[in-house]
LUMVEX-280847 format. One line per 8 residues: number of its first residue (from 1); their letters; for each residue x, y, z of N, C-alpha, C. Coordinates in steps of 0.05 Angstrom, whole numbers, plus 5000, padded with zeros to 4 digits. Example, Ala and Ser with C-alpha at 12.3 -4.5 7.8 and 13.67 -1.06 7.14 Angstrom:
<sites>
1) AS) 5264/4886/5156/5246/4910/5156/5264/4934/5156 | 5257/4955/5142/5273/4979/5143/5258/5001/5157
</sites>
This chain:
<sites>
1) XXXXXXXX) 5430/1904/4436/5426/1897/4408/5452/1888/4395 | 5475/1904/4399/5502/1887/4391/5502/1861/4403 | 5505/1850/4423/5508/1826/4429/5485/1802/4413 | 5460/1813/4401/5449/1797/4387/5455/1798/4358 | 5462/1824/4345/5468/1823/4321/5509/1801/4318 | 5521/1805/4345/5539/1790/4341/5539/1761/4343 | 5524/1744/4364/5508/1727/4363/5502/1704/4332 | 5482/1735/4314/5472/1725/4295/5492/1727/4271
9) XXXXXXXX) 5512/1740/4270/5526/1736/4250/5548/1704/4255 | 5550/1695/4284/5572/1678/4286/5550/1654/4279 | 5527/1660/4286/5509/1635/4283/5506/1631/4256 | 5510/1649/4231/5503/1648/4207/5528/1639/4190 | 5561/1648/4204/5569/1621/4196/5584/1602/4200 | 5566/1594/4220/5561/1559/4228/5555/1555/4209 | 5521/1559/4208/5509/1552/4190/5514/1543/4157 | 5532/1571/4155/5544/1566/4121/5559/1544/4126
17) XXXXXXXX) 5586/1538/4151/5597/1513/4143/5581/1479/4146 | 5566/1487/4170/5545/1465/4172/5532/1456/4149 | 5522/1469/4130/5505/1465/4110/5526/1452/4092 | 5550/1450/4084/5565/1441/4078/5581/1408/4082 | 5566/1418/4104/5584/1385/4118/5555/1365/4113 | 5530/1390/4113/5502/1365/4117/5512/1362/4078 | 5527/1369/4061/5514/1366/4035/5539/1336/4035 | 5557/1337/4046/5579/1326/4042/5563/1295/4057
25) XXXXXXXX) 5559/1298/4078/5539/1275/4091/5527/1263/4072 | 5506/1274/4060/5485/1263/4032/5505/1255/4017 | 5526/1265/4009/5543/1256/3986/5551/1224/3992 | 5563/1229/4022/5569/1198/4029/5546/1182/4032 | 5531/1196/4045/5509/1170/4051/5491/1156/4009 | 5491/1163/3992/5487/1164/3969/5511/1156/3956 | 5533/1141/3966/5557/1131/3952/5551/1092/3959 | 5560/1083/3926/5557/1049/3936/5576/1051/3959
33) XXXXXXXX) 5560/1016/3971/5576/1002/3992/5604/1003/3983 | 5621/0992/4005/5640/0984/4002/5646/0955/3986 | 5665/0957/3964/5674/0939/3946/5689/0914/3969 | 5690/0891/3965/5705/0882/3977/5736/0867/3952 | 5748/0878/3971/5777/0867/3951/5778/0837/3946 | 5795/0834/3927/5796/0802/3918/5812/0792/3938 | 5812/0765/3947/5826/0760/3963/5854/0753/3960 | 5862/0744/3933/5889/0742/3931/5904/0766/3920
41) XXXXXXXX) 5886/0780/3920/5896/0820/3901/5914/0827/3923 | 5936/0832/3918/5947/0848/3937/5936/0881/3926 | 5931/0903/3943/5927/0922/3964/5951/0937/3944 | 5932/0962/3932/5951/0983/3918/5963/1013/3934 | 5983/1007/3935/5994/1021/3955/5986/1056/3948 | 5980/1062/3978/5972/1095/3982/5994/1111/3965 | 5979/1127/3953/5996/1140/3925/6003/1167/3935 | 6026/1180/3938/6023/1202/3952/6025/1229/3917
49) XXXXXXXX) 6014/1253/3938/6002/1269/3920/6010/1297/3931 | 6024/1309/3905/6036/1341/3908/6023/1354/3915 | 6028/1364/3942/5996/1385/3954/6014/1414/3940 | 5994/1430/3926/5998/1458/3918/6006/1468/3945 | 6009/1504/3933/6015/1524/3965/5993/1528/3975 | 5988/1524/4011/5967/1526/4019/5957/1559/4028 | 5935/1567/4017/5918/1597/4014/5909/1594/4036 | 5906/1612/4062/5883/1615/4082/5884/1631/4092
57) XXXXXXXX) 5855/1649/4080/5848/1668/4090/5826/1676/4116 | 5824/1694/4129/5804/1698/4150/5793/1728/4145 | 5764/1723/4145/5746/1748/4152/5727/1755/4185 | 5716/1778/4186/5713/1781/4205/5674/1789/4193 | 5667/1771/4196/5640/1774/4188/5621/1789/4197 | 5625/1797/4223/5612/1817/4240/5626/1846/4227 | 5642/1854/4227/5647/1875/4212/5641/1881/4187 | 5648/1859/4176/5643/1855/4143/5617/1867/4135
65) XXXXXXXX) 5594/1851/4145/5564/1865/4150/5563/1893/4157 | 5572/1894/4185/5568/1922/4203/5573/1945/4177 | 5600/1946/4162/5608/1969/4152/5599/1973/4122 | 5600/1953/4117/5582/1937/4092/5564/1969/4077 | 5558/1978/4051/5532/1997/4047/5508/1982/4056 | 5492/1961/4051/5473/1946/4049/5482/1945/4081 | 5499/1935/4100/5486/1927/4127/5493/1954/4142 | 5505/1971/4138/5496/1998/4144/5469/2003/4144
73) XXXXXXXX) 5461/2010/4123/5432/2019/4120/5416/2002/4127 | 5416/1970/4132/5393/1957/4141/5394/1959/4178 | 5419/1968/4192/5422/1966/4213/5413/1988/4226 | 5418/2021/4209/5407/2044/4215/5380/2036/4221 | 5357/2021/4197/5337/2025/4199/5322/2005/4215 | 5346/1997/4227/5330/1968/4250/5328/1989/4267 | 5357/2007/4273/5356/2014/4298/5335/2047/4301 | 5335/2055/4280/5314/2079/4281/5287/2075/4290
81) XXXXXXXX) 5277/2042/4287/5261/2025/4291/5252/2022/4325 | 5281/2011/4325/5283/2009/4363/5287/2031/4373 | 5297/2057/4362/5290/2088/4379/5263/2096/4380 | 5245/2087/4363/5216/2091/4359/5211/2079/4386 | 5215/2055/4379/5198/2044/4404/5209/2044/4430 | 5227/2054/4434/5245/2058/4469/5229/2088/4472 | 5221/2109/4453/5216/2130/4460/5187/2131/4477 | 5174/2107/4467/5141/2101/4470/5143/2090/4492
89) XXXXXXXX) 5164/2068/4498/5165/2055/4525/5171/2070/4549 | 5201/2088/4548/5203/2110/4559/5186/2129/4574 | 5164/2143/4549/5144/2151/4559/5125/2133/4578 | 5114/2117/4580/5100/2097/4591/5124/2095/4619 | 5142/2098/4619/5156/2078/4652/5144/2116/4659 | 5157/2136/4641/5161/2164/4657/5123/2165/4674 | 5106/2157/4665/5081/2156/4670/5078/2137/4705 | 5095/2114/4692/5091/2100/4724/5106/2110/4752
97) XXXXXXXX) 5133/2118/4739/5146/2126/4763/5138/2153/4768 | 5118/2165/4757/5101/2193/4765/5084/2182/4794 | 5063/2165/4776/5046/2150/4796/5060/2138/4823 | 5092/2130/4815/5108/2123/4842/5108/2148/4859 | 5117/2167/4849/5120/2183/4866/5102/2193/4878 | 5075/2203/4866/5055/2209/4869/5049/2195/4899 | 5043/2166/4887/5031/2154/4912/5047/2159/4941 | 5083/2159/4941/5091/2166/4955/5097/2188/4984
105) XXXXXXXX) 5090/2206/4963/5086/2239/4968/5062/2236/4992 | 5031/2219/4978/5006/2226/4984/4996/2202/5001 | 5012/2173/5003/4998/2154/5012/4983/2158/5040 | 4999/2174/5060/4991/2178/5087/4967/2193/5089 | 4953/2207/5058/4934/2229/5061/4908/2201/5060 | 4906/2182/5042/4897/2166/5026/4883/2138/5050 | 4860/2135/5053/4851/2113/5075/4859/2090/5063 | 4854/2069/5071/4876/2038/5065/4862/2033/5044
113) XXXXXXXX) 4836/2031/5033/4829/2021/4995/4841/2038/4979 | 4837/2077/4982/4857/2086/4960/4882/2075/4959 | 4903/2074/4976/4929/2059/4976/4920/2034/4968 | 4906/2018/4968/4912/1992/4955/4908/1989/4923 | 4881/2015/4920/4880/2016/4894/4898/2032/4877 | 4916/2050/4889/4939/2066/4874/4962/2041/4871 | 4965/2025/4883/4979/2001/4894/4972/1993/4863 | 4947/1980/4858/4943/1953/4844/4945/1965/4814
121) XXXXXXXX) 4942/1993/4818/4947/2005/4787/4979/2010/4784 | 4988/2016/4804/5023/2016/4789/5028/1994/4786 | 5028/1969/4806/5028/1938/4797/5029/1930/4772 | 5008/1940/4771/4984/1928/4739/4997/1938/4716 | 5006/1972/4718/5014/1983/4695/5052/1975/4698 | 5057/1974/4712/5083/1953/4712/5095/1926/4704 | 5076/1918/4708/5081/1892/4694/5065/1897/4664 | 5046/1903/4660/5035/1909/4627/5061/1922/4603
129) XXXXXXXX) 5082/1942/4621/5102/1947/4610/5128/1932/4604 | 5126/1915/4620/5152/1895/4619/5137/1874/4595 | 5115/1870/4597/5107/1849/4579/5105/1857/4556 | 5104/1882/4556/5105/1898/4518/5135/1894/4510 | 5148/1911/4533/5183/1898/4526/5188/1881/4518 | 5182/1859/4531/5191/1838/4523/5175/1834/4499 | 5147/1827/4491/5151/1829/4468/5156/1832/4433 | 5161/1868/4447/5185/1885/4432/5212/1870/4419
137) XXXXXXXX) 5222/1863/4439/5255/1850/4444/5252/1820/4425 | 5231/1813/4428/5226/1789/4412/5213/1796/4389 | 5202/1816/4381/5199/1822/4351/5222/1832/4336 | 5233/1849/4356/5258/1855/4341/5282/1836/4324 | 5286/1819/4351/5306/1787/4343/5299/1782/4317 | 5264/1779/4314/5259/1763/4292/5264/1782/4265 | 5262/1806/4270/5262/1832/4250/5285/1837/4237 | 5310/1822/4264/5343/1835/4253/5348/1809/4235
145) XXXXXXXX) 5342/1782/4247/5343/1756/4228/5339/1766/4206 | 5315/1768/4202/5295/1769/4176/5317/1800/4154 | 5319/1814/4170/5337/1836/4155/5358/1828/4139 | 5376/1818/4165/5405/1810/4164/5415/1787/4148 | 5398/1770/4143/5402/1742/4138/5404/1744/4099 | 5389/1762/4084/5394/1758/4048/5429/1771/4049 | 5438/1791/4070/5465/1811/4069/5486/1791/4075 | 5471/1770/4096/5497/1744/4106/5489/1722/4081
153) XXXXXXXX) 5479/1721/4072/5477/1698/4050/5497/1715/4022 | 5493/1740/4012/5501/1753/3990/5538/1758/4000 | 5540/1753/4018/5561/1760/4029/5569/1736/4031 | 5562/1713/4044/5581/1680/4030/5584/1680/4004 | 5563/1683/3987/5572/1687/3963/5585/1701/3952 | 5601/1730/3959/5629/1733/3947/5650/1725/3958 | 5650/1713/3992/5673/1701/3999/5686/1676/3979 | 5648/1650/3971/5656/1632/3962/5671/1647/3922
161) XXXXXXXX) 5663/1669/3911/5677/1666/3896/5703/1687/3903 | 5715/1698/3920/5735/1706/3926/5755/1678/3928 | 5740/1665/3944/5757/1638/3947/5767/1623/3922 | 5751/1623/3901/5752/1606/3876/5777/1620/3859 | 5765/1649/3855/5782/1654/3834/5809/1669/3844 | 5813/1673/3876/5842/1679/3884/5850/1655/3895 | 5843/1623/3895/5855/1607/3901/5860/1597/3932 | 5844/1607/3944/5844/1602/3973/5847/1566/3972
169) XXXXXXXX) 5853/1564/3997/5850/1535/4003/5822/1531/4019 | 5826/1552/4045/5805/1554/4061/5803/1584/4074 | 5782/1589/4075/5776/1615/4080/5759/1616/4122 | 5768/1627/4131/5753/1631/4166/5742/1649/4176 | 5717/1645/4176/5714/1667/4205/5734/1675/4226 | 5734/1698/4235/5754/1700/4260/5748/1689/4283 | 5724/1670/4293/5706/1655/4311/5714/1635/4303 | 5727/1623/4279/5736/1598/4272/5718/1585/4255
177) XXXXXXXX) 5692/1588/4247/5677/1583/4228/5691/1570/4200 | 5690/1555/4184/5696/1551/4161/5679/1554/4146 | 5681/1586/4129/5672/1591/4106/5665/1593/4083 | 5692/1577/4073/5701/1558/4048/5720/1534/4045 | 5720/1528/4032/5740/1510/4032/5743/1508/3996 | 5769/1500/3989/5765/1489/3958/5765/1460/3958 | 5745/1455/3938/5727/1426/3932/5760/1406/3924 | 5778/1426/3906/5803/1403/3899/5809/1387/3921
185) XXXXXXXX) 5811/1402/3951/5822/1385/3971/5806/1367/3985 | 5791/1361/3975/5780/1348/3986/5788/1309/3977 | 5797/1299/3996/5806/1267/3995/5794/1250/3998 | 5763/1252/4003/5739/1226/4011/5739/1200/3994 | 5749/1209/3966/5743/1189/3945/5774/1170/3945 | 5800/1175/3952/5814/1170/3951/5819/1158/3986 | 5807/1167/4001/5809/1155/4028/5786/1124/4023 | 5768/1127/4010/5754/1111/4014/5761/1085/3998
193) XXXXXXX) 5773/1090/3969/5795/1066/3947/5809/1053/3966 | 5823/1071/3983/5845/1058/3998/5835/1042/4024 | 5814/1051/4035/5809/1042/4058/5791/1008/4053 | 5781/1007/4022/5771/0991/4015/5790/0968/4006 | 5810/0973/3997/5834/0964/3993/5854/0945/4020 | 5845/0959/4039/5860/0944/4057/5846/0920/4079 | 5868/0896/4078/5858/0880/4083/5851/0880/4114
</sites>
């Protein structure tokens, strides 16, 4: 279950910076064509520009959650969730490997149909258990998403205003994710004057 709840937090932010890059995409794709310069205009030379001190900070998002009040308590009660149900499954294997033994102990007493029918019922109730496991394991996935995911969204949102009002430049995951960035630095509009600009 750690390896999926770690998983889902690195996947969540991608996501936050992905969703960022898709808004930045729309921005460009929704900007006029390119101007074409006059032909006898000479080309206004690239203006250079006082970069402030650069802020960058990194969080560790998997912890952040983990220790979190809110992902504490939502993680206890995933996992109180999945002791429920390992205790039920548990019971159920302790049942088959009874029947293992059982049959083991007794097969030689047993003419060749009882052995095949003690056979086709551990079979049968063996695989019926792996198929509940599994899926278990896949309701769960969808259960910790569904949990986890308003705690990772409420949680970009105080990075993005941690970022604002202490001045970050850019803020990281420790996975390397980009979690913020500030909108000042951003150069698209000034890359694009100039790039239009040149002959």
């Amino acid at each position: 279950m750690k390896k999926l709840i770690t998983a889902l937090f690195i996947i969540a932010a991608m996501l936050a910076g992905s969703g960022r890059a898709r808004s930045a995409e729309l921005a460009a794709s929704q900007a006029p064509g390119p101007v074409k310069a006059p032909a006898k205009a000479p080309a206004p030379p690239v203006q250079a520009v006082q970069a402030g001190p650069v802020k960058i900070g990194f969080i560790n998002v998997r912890r952040a959650v983990s220790e979190s009040d809110r992902g504490k308590a939502a993680i206890d009660r995933l996992q109180t969730e999945v002791n429920q149900t390992k205790t039920k499954l548990d019971a159920k294997k302790k049942e088959i490997d009874s029947l293992r033994a059982a049959y083991t102990a007794d097969q030689a007493k047993w003419d060749t149909a009882t052995r095949k029918a003690k056979e086709d019922e551990i079979n049968s109730k063996g695989k019926a258990l792996q198929r509940e496991a599994e899926d278990y394991e896949e309701y769960y996935n969808k259960r910790e998403g569904e949990t986890l995911k308003p705690i990772i969204d409420s949680l970009n949102q105080v990075i993005t205003e941690i970022g604002k009002k202490e001045g970050y430049t850019v803020i990281y995951d420790v996975s390397g994710a980009i979690l913020y960035i500030n909108p000042a630095t951003e150069v698209t509009d000034k890359v694009i004057r100039n790039f239009n600009a040149r002959k």
